[in-house]
C-alpha positions in Angstrom: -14.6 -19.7 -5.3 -12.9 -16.2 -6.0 -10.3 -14.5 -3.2 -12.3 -12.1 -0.8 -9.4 -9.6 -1.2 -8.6 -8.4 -5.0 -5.9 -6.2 -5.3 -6.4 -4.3 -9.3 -2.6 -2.8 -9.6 1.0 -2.3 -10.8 3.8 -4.4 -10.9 7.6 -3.1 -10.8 10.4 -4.7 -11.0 12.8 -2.9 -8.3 16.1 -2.3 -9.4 17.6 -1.0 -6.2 20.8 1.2 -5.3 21.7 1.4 -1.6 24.5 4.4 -0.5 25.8 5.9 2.2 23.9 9.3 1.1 22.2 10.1 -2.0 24.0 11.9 -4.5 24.2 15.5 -4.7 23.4 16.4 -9.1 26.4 15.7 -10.7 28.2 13.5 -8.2 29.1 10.0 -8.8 28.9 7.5 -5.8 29.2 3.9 -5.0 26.6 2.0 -3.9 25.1 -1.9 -3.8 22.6 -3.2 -6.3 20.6 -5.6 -6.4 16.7 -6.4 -8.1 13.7 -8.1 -6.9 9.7 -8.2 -7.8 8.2 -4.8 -6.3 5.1 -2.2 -7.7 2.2 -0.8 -5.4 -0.2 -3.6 -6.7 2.1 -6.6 -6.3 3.5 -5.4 -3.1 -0.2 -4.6 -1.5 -1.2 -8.0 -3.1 2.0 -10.2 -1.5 1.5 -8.5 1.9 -2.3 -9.5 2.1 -1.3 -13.0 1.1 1.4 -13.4 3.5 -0.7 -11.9 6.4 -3.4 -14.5 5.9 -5.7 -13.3 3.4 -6.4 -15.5 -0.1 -5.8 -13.0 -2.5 -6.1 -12.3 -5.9 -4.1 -9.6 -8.1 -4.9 -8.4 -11.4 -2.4 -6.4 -13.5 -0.8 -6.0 -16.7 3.3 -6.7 -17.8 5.4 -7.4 -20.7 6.5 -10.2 -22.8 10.3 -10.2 -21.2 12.3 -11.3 -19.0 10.8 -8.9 -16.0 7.4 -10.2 -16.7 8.1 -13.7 -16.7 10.0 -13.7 -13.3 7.1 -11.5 -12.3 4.5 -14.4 -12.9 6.9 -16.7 -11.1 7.4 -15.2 -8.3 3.2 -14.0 -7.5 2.5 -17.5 -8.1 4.9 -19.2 -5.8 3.3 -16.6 -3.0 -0.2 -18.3 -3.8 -2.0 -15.4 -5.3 -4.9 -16.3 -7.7 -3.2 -14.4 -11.0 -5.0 -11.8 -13.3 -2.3 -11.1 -15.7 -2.8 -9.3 -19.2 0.5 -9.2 -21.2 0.9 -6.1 -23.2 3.3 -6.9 -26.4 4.2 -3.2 -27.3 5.3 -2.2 -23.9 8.1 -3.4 -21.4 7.1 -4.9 -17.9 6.8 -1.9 -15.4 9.9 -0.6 -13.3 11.2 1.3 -10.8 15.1 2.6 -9.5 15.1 2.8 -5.8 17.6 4.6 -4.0 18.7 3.5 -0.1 20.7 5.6 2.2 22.2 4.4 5.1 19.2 5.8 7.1 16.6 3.5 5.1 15.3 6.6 4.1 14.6 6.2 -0.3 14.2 7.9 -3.5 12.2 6.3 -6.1 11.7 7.0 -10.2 9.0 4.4 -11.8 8.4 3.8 -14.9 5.2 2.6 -15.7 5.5 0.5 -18.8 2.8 -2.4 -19.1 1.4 -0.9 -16.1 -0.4 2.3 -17.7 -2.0 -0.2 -20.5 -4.1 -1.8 -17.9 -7.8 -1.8 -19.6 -11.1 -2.5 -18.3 -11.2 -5.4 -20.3 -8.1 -6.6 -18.3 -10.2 -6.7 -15.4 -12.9 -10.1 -14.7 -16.3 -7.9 -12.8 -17.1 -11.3 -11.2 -14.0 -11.7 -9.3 -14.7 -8.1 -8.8 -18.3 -8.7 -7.5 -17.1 -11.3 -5.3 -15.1 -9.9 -3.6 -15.0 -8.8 0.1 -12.4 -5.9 -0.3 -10.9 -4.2 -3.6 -8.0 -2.5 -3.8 -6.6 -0.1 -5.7 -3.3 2.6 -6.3 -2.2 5.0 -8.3 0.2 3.2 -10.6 -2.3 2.2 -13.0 -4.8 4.6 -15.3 -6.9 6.4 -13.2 -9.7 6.1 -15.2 -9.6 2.1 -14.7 -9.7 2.8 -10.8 -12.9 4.3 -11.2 -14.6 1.6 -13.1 -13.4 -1.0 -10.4 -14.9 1.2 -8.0 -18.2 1.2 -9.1 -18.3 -2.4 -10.2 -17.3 -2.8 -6.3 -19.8 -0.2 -4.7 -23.2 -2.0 -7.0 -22.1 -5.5 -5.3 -21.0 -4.2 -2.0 -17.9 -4.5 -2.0 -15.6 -2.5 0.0 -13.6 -0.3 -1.8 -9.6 1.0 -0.4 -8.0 3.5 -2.2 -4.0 4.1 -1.8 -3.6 7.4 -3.7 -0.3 6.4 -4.1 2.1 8.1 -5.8 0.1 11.1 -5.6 -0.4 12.5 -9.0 -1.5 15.7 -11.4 -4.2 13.9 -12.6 -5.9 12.6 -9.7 -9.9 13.0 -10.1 -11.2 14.0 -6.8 -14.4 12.3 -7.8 -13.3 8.8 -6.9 -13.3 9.5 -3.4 -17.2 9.5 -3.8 -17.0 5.6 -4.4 -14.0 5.0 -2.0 -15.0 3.6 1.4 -11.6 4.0 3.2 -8.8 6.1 2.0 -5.1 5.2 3.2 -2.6 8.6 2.3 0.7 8.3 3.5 1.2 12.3 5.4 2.9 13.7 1.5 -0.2 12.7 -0.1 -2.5 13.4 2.6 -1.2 17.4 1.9 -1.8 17.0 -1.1 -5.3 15.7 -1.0 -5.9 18.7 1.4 -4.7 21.4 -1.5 -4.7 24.0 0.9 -2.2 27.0 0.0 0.4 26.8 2.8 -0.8 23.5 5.0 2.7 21.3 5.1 3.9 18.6 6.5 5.0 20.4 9.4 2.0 22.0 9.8 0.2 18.7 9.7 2.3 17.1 12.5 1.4 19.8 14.8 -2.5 18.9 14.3 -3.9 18.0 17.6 -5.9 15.0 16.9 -9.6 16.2 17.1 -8.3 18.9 14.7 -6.9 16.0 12.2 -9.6 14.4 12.5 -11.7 17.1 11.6 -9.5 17.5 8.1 -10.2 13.9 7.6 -14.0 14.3 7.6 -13.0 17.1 5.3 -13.0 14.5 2.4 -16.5 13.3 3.1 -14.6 9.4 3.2 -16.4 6.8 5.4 -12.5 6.2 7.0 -9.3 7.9 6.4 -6.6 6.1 7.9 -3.2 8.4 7.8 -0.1 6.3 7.6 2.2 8.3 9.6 5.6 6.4 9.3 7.5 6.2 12.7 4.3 7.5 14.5 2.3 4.7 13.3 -1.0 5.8 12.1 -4.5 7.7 12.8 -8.1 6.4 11.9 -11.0 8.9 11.2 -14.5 7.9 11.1 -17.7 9.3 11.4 -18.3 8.5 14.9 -14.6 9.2 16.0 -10.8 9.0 15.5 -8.0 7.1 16.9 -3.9 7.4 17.0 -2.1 3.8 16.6 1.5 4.1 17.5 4.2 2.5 16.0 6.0 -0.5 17.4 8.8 0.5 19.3 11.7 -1.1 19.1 12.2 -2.7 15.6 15.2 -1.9 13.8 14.6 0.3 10.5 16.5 -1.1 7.2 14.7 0.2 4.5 11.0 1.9 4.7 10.5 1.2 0.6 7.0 -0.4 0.6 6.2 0.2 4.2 3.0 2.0 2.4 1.7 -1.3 0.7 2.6 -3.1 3.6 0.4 -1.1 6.1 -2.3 -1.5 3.0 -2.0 -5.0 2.2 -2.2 -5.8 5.7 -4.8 -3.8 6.4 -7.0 -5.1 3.8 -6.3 -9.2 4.9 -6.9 -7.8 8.7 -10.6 -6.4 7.6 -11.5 -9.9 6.0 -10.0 -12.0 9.2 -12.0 -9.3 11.6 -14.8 -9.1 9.9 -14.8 -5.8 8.9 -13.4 -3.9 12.0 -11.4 -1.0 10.8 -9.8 -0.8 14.4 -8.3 -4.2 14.6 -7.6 -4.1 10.9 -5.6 -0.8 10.8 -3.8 -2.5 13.7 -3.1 -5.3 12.2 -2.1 -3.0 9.5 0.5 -1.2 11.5 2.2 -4.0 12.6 2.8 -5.3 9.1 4.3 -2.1 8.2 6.4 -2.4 11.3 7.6 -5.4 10.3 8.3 -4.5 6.7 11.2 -2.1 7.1 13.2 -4.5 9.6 14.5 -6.0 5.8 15.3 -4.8 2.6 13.2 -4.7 -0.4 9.5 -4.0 -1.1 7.8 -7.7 -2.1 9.9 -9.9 -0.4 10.3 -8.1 2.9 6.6 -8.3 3.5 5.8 -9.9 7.0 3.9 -13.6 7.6 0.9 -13.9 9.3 2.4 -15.4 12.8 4.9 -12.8 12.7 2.4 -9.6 12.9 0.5 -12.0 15.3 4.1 -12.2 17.3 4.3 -8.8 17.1 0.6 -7.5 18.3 0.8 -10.4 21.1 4.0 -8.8 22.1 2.4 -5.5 21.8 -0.8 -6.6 24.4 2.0 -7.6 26.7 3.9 -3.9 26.6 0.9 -2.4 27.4 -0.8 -4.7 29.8 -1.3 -3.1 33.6 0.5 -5.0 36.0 -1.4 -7.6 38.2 -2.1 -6.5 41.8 
């Protein structure tokens, strides 16, 4: 029986710098390295697998070294693999800059990644699926076709139009049922001359909510970072906040966190967006309390911990 969650994505691996500050052009600093698995597709995949959701991940790398350690590594978190190896082209990869804020920089380089054919993809696992997901590290064109092999079985369909790019087709949002921008690409989806992120934080929420349904989406949810997140839907909105408290060490993969807990969340609730985009939240939470993108993604009984923790916080005290 095929996964109900199929993640159709990159993989990266993460070379990673962490510094006191970034460099200013020209300047020479010292820093810490070190590597690990990473890429919007893997990540998403590995965080829906760890928060409880049998998953499967289809993507493309190279014949080397990365893409071997790649395989490895997906398959000792128990995701069903999908993996087409592209001889010509090197396993995708990304440099990943860390300042002493956990704030990051990041140049990818797609590789294997941008070689990812229709072929590449099986429609039945497709087909039977419960949730699809897809980002924007792959061909675009590719995201379409999954989409609409998703939308003729039913299939939920989540788009993370991430990074955000010149060649996004706004058509896709016609076969996307939820739609999870991080606030940069959210102002960029908007294309409006002179809306900003600043401008967007001072949105009263009936007013964001009103730009969500802007995109004619089913859901938007906004990842919001430190403020947690906002869900839009045709019969209302509501703001999630973030959990306070949790110590911030690097917020690379936050995104695909939020995502690929989010996506397990709507299989274990049965499709409820609310408790899903929770659930969602507090696996992004959880994500930036350790460094790295793949391996810092949280366990199911530790976003359980967390939201039961949560419950308690905001529980009214007993008469």
């Amino acid at each position: 029986m095929n996964p109900p969650i199929v993640v159709v994505g990159s993989f990266n691996q993460d070379l990673t710098w962490t510094c006191a500050e970034f460099p200013a052009p020209g300047e020479t600093i010292v820093g810490r390295f070190q590597t690990g698995p990473g890429g919007k597709g893997a990540n998403q995949a590995v965080a829906a697998a760890r928060a409880g959701g049998a998953t499967a991940f289809v993507g493309a790398l190279g014949h080397d070294g990365f893409g071997h350690e790649a395989e490895t590594f997906l398959r000792s978190e128990g995701i069903a693999l999908h993996l087409a190896r592209k001889k010509k082209l090197p396993t995708g990869n990304a440099a990943i800059f860390v300042n002493r804020h956990g704030e990051n920089q990041i140049i990818i380089a797609l590789g294997a990644n941008a070689a990812l054919a229709r072929r590449d993809v099986p429609a039945a696992l497709v087909r039977q699926a419960r949730v699809v997901v897809c980002q924007h590290e792959t061909h675009l064109a590719l995201n379409a076709h999954v989409f609409r092999t998703a939308r003729g079985a039913g299939v939920t369909t989540v788009l993370n139009p991430a990074p955000m790019r010149a060649d996004f087709d706004a058509q896709i949002l016609d076969l996307t049922d939820v739609l999870v921008p991080n606030e940069t690409e959210f102002v960029a989806l908007v294309n409006r001359r002179g809306f900003t992120e600043k401008k967007l934080h001072a949105l009263a929420d009936h007013d964001l909510h009103e730009l969500c349904r802007s995109f004619d989406v089913p859901t938007v949810i906004l990842t919001l970072g430190a403020r947690g997140c906002f869900v839009s839907q045709s019969r209302g909105h509501l703001a999630i906040p973030a959990h306070p408290g949790l110590k911030v060490v690097d917020t690379t993969g936050a995104g695909d966190a939020f995502v690929g807990g989010f996506a397990a969340g709507l299989v274990r609730f049965d499709g409820n967006i609310a408790a899903a985009a929770r659930y969602g939240n507090a696996a992004a939470g959880l994500s930036v309390t350790q460094f790295g993108t793949a391996p810092s993604m949280p366990a199911r009984r530790d976003i359980d911990q967390l939201l039961k923790l949560g419950r308690a916080r905001t529980r009214p005290p007993s008469a």
